[in-house]
PDB file with one MODEL, atoms N, CA, C and O in Angstrom:
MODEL        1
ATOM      1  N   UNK A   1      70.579 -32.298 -89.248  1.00  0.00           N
ATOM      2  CA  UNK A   1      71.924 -32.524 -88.741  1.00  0.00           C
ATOM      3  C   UNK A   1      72.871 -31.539 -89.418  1.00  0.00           C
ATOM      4  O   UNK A   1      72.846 -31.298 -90.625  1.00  0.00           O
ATOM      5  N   UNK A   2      73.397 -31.196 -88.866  1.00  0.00           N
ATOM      6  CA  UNK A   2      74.477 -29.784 -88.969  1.00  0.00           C
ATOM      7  C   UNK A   2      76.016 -30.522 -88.864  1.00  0.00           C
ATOM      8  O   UNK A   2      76.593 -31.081 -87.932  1.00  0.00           O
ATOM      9  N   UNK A   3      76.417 -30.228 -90.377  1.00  0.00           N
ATOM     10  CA  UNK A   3      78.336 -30.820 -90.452  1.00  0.00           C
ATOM     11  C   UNK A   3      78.953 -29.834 -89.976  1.00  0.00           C
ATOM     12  O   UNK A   3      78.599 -28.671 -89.783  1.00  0.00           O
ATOM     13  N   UNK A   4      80.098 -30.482 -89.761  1.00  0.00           N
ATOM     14  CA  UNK A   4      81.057 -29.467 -89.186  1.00  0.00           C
ATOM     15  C   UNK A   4      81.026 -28.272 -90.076  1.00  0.00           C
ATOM     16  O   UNK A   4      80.516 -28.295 -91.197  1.00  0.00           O
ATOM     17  N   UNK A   5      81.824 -26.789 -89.315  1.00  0.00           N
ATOM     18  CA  UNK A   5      81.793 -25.770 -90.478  1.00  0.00           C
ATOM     19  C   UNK A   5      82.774 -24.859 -89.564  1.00  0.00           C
ATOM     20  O   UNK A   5      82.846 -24.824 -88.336  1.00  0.00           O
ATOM     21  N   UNK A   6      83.503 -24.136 -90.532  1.00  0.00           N
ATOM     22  CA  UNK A   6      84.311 -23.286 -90.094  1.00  0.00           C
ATOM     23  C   UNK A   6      83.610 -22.695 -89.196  1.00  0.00           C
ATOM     24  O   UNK A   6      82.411 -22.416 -89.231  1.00  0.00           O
ATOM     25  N   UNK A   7      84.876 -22.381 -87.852  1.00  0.00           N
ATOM     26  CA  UNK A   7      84.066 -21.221 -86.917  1.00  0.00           C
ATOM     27  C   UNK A   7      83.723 -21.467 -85.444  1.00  0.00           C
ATOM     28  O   UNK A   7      83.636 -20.681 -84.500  1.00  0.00           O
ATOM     29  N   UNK A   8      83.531 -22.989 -85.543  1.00  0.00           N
ATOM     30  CA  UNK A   8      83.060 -23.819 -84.285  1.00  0.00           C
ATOM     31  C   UNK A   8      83.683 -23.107 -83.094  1.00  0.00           C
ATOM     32  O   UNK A   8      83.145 -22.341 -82.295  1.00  0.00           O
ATOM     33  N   UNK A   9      85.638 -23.770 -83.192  1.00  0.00           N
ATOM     34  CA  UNK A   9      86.222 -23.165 -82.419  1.00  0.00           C
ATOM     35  C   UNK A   9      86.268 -22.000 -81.887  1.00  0.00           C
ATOM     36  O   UNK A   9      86.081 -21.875 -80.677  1.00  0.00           O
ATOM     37  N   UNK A  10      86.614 -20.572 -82.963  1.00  0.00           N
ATOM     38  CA  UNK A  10      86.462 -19.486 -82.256  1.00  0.00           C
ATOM     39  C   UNK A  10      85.278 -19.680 -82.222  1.00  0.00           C
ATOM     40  O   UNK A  10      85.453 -20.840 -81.850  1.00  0.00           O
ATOM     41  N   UNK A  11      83.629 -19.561 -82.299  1.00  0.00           N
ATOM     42  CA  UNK A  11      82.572 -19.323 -80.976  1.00  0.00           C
ATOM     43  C   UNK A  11      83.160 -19.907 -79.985  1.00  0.00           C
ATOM     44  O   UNK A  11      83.222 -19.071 -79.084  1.00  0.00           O
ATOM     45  N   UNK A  12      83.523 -20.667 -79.727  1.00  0.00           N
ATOM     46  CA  UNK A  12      83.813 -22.120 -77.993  1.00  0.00           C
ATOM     47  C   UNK A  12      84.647 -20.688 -77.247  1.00  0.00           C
ATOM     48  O   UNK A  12      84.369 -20.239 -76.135  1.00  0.00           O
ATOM     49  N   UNK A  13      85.786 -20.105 -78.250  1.00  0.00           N
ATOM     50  CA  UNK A  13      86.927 -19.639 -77.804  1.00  0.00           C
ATOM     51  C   UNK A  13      86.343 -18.508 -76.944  1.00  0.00           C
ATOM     52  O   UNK A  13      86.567 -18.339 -75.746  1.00  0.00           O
ATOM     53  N   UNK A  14      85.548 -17.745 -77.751  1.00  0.00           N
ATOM     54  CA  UNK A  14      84.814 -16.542 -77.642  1.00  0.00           C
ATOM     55  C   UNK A  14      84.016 -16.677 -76.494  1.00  0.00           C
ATOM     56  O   UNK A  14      83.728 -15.651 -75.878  1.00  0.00           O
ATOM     57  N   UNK A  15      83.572 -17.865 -76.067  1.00  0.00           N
ATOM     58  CA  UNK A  15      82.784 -17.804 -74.788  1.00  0.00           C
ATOM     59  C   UNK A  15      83.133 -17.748 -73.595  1.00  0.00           C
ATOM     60  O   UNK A  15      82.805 -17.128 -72.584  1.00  0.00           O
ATOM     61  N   UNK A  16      84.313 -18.984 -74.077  1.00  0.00           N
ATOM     62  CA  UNK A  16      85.283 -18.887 -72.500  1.00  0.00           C
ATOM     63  C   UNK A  16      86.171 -17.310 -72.308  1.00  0.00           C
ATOM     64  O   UNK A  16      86.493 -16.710 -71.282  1.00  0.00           O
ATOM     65  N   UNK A  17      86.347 -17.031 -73.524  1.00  0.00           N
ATOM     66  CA  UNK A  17      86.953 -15.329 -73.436  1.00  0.00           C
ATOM     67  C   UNK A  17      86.220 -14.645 -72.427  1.00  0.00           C
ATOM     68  O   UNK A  17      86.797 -13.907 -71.629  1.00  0.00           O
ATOM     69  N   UNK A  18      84.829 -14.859 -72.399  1.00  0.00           N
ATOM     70  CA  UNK A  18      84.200 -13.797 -72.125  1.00  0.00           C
ATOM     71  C   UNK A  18      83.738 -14.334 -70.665  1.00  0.00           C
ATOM     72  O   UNK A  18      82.847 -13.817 -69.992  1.00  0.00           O
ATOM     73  N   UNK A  19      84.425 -15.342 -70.341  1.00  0.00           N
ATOM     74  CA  UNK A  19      84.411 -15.564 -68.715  1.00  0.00           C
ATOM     75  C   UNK A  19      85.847 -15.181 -68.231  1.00  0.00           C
ATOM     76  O   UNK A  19      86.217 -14.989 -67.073  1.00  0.00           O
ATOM     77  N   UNK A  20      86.562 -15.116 -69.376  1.00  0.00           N
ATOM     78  CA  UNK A  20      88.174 -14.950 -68.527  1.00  0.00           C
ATOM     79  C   UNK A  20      88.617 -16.058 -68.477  1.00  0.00           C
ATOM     80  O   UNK A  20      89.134 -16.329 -67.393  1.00  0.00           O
ATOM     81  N   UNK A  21      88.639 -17.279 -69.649  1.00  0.00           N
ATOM     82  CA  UNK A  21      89.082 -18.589 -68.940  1.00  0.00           C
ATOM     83  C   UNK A  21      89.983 -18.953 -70.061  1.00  0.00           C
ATOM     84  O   UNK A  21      89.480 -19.090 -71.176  1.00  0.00           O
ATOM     85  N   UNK A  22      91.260 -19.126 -69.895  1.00  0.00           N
ATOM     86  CA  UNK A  22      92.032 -19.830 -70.975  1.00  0.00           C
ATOM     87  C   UNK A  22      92.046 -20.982 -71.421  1.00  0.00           C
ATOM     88  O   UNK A  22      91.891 -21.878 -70.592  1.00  0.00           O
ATOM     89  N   UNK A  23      92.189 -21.270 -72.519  1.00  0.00           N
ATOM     90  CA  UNK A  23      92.502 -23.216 -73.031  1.00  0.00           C
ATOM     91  C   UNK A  23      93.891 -22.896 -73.278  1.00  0.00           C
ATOM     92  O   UNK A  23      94.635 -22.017 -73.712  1.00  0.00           O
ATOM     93  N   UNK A  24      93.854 -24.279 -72.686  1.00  0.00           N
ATOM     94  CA  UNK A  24      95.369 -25.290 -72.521  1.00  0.00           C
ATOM     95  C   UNK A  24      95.873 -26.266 -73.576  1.00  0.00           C
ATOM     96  O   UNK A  24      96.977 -26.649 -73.963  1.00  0.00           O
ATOM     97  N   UNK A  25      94.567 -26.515 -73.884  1.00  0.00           N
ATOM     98  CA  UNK A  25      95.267 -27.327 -75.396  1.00  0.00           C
ATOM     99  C   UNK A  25      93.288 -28.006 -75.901  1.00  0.00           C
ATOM    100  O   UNK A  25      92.270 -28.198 -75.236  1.00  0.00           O
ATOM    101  N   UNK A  26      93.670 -28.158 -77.465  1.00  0.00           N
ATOM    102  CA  UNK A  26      92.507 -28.690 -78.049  1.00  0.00           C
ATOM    103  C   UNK A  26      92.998 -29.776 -78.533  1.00  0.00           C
ATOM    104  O   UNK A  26      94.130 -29.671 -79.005  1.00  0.00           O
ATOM    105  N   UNK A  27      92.476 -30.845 -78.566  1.00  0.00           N
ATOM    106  CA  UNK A  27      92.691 -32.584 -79.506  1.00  0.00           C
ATOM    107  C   UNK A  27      90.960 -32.718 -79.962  1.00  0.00           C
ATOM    108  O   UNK A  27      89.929 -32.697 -79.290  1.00  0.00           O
ATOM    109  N   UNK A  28      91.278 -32.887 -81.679  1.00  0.00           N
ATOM    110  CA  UNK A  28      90.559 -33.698 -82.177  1.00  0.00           C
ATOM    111  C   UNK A  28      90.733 -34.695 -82.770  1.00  0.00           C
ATOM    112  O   UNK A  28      91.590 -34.657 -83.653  1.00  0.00           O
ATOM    113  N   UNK A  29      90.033 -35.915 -82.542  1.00  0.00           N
ATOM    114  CA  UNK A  29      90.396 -37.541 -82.933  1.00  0.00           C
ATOM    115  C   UNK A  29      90.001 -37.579 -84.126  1.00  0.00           C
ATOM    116  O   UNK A  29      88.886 -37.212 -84.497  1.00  0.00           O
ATOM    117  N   UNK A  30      90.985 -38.079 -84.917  1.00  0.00           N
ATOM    118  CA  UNK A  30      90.298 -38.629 -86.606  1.00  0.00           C
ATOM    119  C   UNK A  30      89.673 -39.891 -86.621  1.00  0.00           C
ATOM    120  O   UNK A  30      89.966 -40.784 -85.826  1.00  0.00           O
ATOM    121  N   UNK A  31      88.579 -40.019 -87.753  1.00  0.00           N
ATOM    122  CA  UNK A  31      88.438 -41.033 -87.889  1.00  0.00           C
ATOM    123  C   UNK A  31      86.818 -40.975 -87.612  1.00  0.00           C
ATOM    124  O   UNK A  31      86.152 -41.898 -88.082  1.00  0.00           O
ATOM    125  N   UNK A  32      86.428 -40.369 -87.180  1.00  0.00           N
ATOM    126  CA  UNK A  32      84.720 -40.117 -87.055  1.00  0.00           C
ATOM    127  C   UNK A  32      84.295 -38.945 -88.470  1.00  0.00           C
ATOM    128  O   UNK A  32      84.829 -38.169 -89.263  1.00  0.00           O
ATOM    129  N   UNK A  33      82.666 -39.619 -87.985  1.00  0.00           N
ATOM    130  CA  UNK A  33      81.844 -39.215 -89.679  1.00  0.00           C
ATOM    131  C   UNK A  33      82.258 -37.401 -89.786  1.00  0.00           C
ATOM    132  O   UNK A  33      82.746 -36.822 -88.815  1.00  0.00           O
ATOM    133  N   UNK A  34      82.039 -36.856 -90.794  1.00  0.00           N
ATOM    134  CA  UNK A  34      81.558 -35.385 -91.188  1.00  0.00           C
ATOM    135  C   UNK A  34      80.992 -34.510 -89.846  1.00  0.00           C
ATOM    136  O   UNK A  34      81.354 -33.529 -89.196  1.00  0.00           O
ATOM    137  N   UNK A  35      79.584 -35.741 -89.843  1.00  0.00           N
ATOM    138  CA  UNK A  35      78.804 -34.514 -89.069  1.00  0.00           C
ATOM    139  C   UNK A  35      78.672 -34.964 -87.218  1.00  0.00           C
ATOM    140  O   UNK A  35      77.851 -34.848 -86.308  1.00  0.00           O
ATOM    141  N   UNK A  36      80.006 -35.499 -87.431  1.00  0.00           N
ATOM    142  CA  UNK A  36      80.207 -35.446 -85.685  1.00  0.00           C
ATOM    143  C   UNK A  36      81.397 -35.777 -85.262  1.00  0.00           C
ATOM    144  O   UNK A  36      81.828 -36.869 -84.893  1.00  0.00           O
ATOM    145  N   UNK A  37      82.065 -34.415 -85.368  1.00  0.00           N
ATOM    146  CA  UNK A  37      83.481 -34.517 -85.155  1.00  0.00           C
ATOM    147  C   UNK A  37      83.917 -34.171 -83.768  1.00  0.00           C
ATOM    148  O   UNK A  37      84.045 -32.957 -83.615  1.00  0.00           O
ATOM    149  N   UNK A  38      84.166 -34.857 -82.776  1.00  0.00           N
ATOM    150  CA  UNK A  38      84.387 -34.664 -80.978  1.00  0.00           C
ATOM    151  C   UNK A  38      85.625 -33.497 -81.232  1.00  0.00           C
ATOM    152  O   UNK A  38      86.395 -33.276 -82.167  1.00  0.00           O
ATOM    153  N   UNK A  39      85.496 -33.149 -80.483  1.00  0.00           N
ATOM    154  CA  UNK A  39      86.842 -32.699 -79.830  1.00  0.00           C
ATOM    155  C   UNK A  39      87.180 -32.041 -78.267  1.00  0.00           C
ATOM    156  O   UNK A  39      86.496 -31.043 -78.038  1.00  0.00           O
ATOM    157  N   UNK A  40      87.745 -32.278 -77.602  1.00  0.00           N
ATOM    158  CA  UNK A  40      87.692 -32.445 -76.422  1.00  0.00           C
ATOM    159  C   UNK A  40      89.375 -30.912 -76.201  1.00  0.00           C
ATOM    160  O   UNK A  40      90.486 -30.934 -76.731  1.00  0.00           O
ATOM    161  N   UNK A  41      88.773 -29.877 -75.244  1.00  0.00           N
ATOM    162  CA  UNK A  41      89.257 -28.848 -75.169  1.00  0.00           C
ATOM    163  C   UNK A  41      89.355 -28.583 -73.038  1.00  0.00           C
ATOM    164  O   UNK A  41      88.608 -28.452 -72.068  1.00  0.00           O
ATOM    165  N   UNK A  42      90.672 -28.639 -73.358  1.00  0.00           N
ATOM    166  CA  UNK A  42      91.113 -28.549 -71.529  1.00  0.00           C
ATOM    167  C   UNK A  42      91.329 -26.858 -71.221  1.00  0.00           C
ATOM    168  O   UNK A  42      91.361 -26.156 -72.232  1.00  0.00           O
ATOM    169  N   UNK A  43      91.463 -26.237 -70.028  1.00  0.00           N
ATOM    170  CA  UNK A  43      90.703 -25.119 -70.001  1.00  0.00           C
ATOM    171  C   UNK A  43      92.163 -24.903 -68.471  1.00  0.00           C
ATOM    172  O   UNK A  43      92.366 -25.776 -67.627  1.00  0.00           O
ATOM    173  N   UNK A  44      92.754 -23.854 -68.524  1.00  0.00           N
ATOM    174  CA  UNK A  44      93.541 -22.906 -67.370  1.00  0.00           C
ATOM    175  C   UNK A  44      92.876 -23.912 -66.114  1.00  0.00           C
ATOM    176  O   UNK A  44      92.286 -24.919 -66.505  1.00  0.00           O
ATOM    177  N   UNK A  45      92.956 -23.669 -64.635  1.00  0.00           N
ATOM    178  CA  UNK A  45      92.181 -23.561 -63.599  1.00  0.00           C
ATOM    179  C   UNK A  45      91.644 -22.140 -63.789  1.00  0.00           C
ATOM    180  O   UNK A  45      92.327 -21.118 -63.869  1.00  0.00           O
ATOM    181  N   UNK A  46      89.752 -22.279 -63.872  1.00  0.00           N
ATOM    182  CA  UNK A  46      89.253 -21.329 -63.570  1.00  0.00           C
ATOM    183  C   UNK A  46      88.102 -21.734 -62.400  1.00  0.00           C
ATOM    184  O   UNK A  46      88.094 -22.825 -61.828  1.00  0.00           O
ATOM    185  N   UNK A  47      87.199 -20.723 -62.170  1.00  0.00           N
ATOM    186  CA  UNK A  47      86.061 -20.903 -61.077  1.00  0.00           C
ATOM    187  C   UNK A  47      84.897 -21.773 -62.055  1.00  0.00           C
ATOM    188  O   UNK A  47      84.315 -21.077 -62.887  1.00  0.00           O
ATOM    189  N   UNK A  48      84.598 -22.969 -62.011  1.00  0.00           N
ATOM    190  CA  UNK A  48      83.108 -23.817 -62.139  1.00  0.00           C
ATOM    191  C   UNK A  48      81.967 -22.664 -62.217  1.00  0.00           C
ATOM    192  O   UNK A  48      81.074 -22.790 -63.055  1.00  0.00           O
ATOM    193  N   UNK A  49      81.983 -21.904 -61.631  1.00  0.00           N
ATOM    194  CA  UNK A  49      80.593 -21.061 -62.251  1.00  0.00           C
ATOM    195  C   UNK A  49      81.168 -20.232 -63.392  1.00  0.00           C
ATOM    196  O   UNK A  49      80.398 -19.645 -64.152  1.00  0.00           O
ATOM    197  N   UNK A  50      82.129 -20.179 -63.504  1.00  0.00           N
ATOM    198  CA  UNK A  50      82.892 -19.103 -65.298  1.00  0.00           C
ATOM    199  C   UNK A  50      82.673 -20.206 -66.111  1.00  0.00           C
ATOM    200  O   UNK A  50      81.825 -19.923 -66.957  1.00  0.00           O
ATOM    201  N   UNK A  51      83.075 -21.333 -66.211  1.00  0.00           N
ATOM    202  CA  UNK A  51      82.885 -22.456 -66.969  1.00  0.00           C
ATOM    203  C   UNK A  51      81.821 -22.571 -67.104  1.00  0.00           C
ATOM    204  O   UNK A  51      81.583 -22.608 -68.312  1.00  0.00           O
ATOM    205  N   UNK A  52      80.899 -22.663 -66.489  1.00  0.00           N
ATOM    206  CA  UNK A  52      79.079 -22.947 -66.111  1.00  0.00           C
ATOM    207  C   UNK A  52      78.433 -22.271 -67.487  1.00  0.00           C
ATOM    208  O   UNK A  52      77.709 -22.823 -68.315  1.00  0.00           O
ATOM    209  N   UNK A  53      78.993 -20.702 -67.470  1.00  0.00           N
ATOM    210  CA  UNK A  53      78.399 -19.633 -68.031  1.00  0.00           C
ATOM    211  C   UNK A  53      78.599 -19.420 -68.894  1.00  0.00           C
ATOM    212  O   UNK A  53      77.795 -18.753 -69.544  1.00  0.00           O
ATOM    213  N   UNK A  54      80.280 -20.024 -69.673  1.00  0.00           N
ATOM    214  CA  UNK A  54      80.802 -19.883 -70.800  1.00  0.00           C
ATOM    215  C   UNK A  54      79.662 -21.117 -71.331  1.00  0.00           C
ATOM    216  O   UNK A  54      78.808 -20.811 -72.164  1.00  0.00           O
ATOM    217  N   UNK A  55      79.731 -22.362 -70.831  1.00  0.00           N
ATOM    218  CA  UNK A  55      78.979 -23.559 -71.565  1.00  0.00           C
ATOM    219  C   UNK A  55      77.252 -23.110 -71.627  1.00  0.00           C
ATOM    220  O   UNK A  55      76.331 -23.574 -72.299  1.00  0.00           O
ATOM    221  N   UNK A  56      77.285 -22.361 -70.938  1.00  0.00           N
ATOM    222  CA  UNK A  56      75.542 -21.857 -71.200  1.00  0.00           C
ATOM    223  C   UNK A  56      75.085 -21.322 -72.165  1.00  0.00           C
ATOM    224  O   UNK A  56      73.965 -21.504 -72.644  1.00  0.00           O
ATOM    225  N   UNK A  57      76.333 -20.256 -72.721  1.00  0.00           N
ATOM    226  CA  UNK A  57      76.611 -19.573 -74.091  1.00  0.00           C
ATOM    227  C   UNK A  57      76.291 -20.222 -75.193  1.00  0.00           C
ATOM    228  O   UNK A  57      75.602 -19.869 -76.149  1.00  0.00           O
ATOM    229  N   UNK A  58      76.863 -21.222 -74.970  1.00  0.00           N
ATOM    230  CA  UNK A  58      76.826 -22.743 -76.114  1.00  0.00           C
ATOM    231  C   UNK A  58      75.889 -23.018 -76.453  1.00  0.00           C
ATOM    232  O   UNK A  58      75.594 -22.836 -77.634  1.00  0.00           O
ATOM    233  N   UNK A  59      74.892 -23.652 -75.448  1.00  0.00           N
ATOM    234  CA  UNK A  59      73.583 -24.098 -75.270  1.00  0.00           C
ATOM    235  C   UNK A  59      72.742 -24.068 -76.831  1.00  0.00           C
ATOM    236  O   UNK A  59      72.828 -22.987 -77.415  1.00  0.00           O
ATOM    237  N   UNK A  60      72.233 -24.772 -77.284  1.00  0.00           N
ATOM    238  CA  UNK A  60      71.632 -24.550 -78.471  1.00  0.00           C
ATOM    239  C   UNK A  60      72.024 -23.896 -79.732  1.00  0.00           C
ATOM    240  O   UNK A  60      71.255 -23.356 -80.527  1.00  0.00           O
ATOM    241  N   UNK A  61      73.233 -23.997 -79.825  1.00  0.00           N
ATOM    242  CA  UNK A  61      74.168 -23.882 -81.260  1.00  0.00           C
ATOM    243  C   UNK A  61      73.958 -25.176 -81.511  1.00  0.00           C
ATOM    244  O   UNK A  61      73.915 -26.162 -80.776  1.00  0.00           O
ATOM    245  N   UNK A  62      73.740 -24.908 -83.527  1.00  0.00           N
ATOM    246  CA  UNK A  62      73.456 -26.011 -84.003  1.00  0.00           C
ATOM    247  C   UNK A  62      74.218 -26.965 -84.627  1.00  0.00           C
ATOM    248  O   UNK A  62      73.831 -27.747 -85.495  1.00  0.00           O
ATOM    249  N   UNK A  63      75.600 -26.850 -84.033  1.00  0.00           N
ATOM    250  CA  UNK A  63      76.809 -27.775 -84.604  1.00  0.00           C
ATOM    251  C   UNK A  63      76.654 -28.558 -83.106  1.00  0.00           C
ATOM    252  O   UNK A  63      77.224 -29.649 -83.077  1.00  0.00           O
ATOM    253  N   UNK A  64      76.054 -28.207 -82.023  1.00  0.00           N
ATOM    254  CA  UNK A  64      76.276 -29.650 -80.786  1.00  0.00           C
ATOM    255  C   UNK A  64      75.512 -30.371 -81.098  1.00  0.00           C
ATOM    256  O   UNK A  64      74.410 -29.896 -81.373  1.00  0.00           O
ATOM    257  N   UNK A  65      75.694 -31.796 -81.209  1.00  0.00           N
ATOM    258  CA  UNK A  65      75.257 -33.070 -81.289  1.00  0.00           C
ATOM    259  C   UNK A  65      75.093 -33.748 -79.966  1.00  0.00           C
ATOM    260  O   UNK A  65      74.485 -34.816 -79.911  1.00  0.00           O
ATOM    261  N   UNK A  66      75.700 -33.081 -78.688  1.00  0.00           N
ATOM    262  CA  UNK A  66      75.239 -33.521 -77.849  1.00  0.00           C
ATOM    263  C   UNK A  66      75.983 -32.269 -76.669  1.00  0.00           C
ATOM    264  O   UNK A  66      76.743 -31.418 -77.132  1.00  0.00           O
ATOM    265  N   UNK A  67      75.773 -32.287 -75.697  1.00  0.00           N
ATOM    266  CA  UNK A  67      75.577 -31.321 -74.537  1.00  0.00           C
ATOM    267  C   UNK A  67      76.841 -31.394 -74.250  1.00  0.00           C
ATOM    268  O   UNK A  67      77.290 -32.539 -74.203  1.00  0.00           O
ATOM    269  N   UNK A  68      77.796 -30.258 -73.976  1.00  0.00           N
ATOM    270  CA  UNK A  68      79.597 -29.966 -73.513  1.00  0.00           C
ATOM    271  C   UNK A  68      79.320 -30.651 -72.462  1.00  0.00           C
ATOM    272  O   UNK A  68      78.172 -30.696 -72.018  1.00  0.00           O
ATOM    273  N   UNK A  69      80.519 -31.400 -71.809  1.00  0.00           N
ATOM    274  CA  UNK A  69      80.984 -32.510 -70.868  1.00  0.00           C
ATOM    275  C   UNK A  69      82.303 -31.351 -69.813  1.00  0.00           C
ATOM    276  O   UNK A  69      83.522 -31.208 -69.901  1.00  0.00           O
ATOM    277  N   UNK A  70      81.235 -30.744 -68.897  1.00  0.00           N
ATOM    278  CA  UNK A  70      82.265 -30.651 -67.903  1.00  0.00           C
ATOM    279  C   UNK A  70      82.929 -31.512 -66.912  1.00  0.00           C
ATOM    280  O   UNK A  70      82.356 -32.169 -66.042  1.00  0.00           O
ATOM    281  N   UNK A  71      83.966 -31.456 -67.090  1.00  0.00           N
ATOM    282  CA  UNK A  71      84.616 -32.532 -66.393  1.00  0.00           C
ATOM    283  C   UNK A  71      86.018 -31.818 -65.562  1.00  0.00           C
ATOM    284  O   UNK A  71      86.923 -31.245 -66.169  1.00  0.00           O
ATOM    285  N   UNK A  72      85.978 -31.957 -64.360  1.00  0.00           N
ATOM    286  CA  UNK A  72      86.595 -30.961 -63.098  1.00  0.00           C
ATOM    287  C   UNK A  72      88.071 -32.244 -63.336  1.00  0.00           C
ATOM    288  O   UNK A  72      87.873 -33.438 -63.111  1.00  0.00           O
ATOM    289  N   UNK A  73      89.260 -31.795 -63.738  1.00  0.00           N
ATOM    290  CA  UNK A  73      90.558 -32.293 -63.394  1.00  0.00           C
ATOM    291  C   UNK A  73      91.036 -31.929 -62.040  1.00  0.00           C
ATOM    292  O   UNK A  73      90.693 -30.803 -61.679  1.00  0.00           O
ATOM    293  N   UNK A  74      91.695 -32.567 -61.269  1.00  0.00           N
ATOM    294  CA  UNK A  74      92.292 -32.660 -60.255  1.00  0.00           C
ATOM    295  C   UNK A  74      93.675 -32.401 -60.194  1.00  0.00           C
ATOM    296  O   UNK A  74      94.164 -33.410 -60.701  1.00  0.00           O
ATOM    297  N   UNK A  75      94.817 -31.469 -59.799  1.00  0.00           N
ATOM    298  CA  UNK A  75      96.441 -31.178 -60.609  1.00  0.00           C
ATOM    299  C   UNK A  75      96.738 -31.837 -58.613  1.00  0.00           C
ATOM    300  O   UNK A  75      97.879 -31.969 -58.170  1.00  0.00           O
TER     301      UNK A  75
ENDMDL
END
């Protein structure tokens, strides 16, 4: 199990960079252990396959504890 560690963010940042996709805002909730800290990151309107590809990037970095949650907002 892998604790949090500097850096998390910019990789996340760095991926969606490299689809062209901006974040809108990051919230992380206090109150959870060390080594599983959520944080939930909202994203510009971009195209579902840029998102797809940025989260594919992700894929098997060893700070996820569990698989990025795309989740399509509706404005």
């Amino acid at each position: 199990m892998v604790n949090d560690k500097p850096g998390i963010i910019a990789d996340v940042t760095v991926a969606l960079a490299s689809e062209g996709i901006n974040i809108r805002a990051i919230v992380q909730k206090p109150g959870f252990p060390q080594h599983a800290l959520p944080f939930v990151m909202t994203v510009e309107p971009c195209k579902s396959s840029a998102l797809k590809r940025a989260l594919e990037c992700l894929s098997g970095k060893d700070y996820l504890i569990a698989p990025p949650l795309d989740l399509q907002m509706l404005e």
